[in-house]
Residue frames as qw, qx, qy, qz and C-alpha x, y, z in Angstrom:
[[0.725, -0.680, 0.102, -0.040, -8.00, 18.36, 5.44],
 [0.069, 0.760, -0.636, 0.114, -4.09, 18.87, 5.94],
 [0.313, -0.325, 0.787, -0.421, -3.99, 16.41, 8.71],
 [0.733, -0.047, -0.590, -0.336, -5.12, 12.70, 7.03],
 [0.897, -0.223, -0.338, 0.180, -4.16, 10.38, 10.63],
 [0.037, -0.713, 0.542, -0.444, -2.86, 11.60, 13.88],
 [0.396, -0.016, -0.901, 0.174, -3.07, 7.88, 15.92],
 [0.386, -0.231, 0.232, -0.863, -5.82, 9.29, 17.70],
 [0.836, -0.093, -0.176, -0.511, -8.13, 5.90, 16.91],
 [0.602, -0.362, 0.703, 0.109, -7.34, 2.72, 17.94],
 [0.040, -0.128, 0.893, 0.430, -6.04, -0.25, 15.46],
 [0.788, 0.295, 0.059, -0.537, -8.63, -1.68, 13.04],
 [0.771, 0.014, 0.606, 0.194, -8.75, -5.04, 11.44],
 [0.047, 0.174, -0.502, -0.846, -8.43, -4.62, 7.69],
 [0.689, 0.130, 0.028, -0.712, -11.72, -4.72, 5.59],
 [0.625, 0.008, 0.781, -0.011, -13.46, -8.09, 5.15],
 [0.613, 0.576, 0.540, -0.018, -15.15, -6.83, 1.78],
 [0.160, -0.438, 0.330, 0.821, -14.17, -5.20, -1.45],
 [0.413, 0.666, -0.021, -0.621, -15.33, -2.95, -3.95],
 [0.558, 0.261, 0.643, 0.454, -15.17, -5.42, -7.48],
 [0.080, 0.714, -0.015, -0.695, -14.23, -2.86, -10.50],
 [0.746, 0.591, 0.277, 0.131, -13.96, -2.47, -14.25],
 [0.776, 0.113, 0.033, 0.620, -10.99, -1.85, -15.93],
 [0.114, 0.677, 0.085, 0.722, -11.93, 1.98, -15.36],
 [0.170, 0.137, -0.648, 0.730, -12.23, 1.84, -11.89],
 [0.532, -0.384, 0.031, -0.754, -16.06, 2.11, -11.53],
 [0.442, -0.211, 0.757, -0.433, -17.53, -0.10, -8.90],
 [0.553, 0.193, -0.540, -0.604, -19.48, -2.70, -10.11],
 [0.817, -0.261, -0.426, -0.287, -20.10, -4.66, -7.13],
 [0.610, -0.572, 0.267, -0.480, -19.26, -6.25, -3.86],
 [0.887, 0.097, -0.431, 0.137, -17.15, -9.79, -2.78],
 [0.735, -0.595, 0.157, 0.285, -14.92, -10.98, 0.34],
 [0.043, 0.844, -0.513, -0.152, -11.25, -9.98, -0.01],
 [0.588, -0.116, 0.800, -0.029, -11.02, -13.91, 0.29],
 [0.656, 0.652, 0.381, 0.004, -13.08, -14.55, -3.21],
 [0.067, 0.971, -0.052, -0.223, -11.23, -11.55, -4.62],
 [0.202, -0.657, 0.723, 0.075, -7.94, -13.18, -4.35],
 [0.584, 0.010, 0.810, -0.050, -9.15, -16.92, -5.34],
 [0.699, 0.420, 0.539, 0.212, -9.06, -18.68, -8.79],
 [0.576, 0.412, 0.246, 0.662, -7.96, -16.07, -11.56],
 [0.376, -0.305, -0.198, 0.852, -8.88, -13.14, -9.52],
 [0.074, 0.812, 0.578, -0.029, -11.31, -10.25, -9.38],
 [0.269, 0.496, 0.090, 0.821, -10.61, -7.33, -10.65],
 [0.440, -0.644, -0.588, 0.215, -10.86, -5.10, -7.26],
 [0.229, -0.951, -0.021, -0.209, -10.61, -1.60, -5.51],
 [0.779, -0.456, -0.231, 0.363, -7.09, -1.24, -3.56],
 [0.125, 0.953, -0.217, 0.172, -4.37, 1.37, -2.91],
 [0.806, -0.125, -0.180, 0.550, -0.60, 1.18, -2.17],
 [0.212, -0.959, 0.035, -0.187, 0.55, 4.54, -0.18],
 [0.697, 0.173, -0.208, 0.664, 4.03, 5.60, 0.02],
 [0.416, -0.889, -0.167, 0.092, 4.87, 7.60, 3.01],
 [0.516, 0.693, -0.073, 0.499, 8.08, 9.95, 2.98],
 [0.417, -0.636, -0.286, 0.582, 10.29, 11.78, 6.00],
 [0.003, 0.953, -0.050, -0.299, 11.31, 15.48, 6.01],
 [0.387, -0.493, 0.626, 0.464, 14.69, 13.88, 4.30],
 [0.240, 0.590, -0.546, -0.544, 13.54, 12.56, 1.40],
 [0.060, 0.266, -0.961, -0.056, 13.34, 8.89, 2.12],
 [0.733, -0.060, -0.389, -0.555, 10.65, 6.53, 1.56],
 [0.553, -0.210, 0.590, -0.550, 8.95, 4.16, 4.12],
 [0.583, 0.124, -0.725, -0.346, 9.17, 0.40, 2.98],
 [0.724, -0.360, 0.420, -0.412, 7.73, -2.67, 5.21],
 [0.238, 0.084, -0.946, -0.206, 8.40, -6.27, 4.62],
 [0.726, -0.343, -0.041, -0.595, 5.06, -7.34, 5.02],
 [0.716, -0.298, 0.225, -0.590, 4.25, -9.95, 7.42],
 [0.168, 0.219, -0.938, -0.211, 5.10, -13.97, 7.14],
 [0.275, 0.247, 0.861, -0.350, 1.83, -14.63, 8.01],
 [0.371, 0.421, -0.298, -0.772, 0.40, -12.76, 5.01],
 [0.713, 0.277, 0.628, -0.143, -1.70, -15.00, 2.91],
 [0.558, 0.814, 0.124, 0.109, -0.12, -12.76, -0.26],
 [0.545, 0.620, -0.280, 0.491, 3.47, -12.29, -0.76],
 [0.603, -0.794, 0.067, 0.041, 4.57, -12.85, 3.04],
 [0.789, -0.390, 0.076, 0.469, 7.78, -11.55, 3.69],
 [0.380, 0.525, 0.357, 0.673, 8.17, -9.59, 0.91],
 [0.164, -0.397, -0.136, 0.893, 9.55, -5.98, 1.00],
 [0.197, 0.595, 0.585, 0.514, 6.79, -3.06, -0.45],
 [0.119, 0.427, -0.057, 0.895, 5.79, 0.05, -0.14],
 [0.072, -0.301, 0.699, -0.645, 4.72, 1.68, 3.10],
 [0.407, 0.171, 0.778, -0.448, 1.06, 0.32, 3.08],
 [0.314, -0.009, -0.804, -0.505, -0.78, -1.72, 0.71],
 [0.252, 0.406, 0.838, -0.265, -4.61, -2.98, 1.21],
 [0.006, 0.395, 0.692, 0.604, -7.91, -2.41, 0.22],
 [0.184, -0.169, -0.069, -0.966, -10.49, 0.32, 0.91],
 [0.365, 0.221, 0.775, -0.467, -13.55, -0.10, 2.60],
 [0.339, 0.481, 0.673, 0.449, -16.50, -0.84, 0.06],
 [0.066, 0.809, 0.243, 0.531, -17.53, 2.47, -1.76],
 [0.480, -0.777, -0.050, 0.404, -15.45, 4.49, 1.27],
 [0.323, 0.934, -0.143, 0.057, -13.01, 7.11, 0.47],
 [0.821, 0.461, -0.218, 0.257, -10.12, 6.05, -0.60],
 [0.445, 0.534, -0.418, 0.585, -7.57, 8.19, 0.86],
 [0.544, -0.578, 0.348, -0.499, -8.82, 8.47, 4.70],
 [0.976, 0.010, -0.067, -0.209, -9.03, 4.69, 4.15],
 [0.828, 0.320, -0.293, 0.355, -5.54, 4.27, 3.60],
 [0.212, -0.648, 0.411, -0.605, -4.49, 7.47, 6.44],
 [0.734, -0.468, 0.131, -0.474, -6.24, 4.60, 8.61],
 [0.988, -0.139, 0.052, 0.044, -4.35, 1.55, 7.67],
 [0.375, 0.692, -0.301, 0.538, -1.29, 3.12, 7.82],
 [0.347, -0.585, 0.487, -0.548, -1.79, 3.64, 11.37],
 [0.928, -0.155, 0.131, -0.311, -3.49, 0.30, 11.94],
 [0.952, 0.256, -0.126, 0.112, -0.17, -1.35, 10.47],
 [0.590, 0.245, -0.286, 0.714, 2.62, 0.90, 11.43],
 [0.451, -0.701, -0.364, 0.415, 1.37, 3.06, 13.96],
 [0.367, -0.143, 0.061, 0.917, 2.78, 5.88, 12.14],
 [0.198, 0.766, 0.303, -0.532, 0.56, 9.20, 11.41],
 [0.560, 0.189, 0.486, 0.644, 0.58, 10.87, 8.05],
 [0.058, 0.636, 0.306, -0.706, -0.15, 14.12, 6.68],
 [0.090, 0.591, -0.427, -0.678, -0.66, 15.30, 3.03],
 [0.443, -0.001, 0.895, 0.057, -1.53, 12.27, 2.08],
 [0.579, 0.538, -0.096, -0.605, -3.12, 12.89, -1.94],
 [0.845, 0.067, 0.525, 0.073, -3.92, 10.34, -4.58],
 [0.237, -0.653, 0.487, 0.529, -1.71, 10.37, -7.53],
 [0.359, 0.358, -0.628, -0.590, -2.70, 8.14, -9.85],
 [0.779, 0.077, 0.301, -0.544, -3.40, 4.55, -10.68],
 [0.482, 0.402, -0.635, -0.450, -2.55, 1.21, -11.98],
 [0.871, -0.014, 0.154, -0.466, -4.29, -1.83, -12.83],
 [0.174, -0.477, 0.858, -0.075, -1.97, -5.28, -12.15],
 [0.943, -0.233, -0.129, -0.198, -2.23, -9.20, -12.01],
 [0.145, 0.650, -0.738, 0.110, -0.07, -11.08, -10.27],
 [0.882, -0.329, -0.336, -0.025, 0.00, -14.71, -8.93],
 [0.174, -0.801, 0.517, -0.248, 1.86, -15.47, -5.81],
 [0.693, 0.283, -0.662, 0.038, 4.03, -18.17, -6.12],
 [0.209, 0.154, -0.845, 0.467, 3.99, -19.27, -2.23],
 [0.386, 0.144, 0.647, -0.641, 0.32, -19.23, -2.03],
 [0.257, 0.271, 0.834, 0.405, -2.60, -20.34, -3.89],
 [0.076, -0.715, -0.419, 0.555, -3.45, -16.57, -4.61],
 [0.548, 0.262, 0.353, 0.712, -3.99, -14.15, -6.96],
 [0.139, -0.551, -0.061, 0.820, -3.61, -10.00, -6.90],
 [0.314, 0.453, 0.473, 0.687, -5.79, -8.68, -9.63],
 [0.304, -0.676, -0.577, 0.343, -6.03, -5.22, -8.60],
 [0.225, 0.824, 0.180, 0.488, -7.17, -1.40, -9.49],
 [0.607, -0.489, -0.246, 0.577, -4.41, -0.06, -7.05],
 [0.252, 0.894, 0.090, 0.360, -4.68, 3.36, -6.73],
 [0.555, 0.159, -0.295, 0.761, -1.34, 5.14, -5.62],
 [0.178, -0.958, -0.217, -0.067, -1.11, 7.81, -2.70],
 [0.516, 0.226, -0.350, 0.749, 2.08, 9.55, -1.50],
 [0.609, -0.733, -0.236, -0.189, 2.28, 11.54, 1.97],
 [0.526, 0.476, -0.505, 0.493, 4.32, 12.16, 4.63],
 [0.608, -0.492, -0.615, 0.100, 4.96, 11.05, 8.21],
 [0.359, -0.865, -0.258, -0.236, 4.37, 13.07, 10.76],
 [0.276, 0.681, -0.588, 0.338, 7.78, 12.37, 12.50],
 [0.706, -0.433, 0.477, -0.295, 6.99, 10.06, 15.64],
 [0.056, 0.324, -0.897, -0.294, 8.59, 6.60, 15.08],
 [0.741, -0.086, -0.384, -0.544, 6.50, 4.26, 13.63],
 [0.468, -0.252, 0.636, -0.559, 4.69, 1.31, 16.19],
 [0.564, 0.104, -0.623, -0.532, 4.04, -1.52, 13.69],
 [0.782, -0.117, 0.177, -0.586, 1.73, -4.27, 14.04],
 [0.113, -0.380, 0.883, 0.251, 3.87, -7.52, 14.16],
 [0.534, 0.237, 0.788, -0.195, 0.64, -9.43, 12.52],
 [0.466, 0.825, 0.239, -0.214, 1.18, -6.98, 9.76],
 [0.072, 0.966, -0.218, 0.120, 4.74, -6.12, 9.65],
 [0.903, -0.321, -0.205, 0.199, 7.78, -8.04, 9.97],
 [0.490, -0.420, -0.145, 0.750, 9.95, -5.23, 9.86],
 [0.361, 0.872, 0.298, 0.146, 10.23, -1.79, 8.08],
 [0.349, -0.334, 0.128, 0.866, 13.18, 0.95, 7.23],
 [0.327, 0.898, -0.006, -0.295, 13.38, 4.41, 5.29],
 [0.699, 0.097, 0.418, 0.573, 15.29, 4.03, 2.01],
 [0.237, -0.420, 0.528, 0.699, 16.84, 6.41, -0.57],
 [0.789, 0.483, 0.219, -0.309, 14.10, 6.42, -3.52],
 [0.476, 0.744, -0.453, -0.123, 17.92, 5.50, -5.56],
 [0.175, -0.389, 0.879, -0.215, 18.70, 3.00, -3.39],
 [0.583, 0.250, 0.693, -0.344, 15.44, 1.39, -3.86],
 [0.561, 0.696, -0.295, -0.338, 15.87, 1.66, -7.79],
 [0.178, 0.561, -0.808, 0.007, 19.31, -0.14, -7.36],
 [0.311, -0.192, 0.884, -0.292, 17.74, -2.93, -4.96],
 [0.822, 0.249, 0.445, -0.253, 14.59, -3.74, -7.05],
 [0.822, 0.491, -0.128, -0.259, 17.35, -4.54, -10.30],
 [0.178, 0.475, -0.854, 0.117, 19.26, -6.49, -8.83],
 [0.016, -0.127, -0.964, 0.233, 16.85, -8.66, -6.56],
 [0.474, -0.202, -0.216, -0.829, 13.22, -8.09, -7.68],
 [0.560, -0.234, -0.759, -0.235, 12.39, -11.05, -6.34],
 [0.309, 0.066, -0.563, 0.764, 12.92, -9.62, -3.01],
 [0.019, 0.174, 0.217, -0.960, 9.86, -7.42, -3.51],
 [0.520, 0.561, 0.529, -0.368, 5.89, -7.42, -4.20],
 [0.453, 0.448, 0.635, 0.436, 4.93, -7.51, -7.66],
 [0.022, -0.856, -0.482, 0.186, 3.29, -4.12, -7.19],
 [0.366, -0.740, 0.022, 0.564, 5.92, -2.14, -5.97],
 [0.500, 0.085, 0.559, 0.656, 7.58, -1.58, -9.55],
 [0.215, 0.383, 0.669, 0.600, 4.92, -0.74, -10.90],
 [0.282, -0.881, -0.349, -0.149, 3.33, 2.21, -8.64],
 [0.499, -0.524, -0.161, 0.671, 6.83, 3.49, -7.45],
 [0.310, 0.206, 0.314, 0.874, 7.31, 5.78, -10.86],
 [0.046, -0.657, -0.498, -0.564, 4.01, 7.42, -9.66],
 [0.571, -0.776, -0.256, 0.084, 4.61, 7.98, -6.39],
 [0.603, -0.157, 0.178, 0.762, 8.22, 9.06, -7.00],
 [0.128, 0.640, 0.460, 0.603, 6.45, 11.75, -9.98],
 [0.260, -0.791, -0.429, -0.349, 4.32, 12.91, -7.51],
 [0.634, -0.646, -0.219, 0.364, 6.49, 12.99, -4.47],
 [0.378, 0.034, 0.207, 0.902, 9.35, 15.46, -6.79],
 [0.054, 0.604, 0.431, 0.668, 6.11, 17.49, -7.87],
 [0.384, -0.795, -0.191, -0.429, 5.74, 18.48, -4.34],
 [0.412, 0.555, -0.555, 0.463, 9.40, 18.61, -3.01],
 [0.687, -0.584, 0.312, -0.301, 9.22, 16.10, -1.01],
 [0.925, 0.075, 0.149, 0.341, 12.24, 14.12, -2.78]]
């Protein structure tokens, strides 16, 4: 299917459960996103999806200050977790909209990598099999959710090189590490 999310649905909460994995990504069970995140962290299911315009530029958010994980913090365009044993990429097409109101198309997975991180302003922790999509938006501006979102711009995938080495701290733990795939993928299909 070309077409992954035209804003046809309404918003959705995010999921309450997640898929618990092994260092290969099979499933291997079932746990609140709440558990997941608590004491040293569960190895889990999630995806971080990087949305593109017709120009070239990449779709960042600062997520949320109400975030219970790295609030405020700038990342790529949408980060969460999959319903349990659902399909990945529709999954993300969905919370895309549900957070930014913004449609995608193309939207393909790309790869994969497998993180911890603590977050130093909560008593949380991100251990997570985050698989990467990349995609592009449809062209309407985007309608974020301000309970998700506290703001969001299109960067320069060289501007955003320059800004996470000078101020990483600025940015999710993630983002580093899943832009070089999404950046791969987005050149392999000239959309950088």
């Amino acid at each position: 299917m070309d077409l992954l999310h035209s804003g046809a649905q309404a918003r959705r909460q995010p999921p309450a459960f997640v898929d618990l994995v092994d260092e290969s990504g099979a499933t291997i069970g079932r746990t609140t996103v709440e558990q997941a995140h608590s004491g040293s962290g569960a190895l889990h299911r999630a995806f971080s999806a990087f949305v593109f315009d017709d120009a070239g530029r990449l779709m960042l958010q600062q997520r949320a200050k109400t975030k219970s994980r790295f609030a405020g913090l700038w990342s790529n365009t949408c980060c969460s977790h999959p319903e349990a044993a659902a399909v990945v990429d529709r999954c993300a097409a969905d919370r895309i909209w549900d957070e930014l109101g913004l449609g995608v198309r193309d939207l393909a997975l790309c790869g994969a990598v497998v993180y911890r991180a603590n977050d130093p302003g909560s008593r949380y922790v991100e251990h997570e099999y985050d698989h990467v999509l990349v995609g592009r938006a449809l062209g309407d501006p985007p309608d974020p959710d301000p309970a998700e979102v506290a703001d969001w711009r299109w960067i320069e995938p060289d501007e955003l090189a320059a800004e996470l080495a000078c101020a990483p701290d600025r940015f999710t733990p993630w983002l580093p590490l899943t832009l070089p795939l999404a950046l791969d993928r987005a050149r392999s299909v000239d959309r950088i």
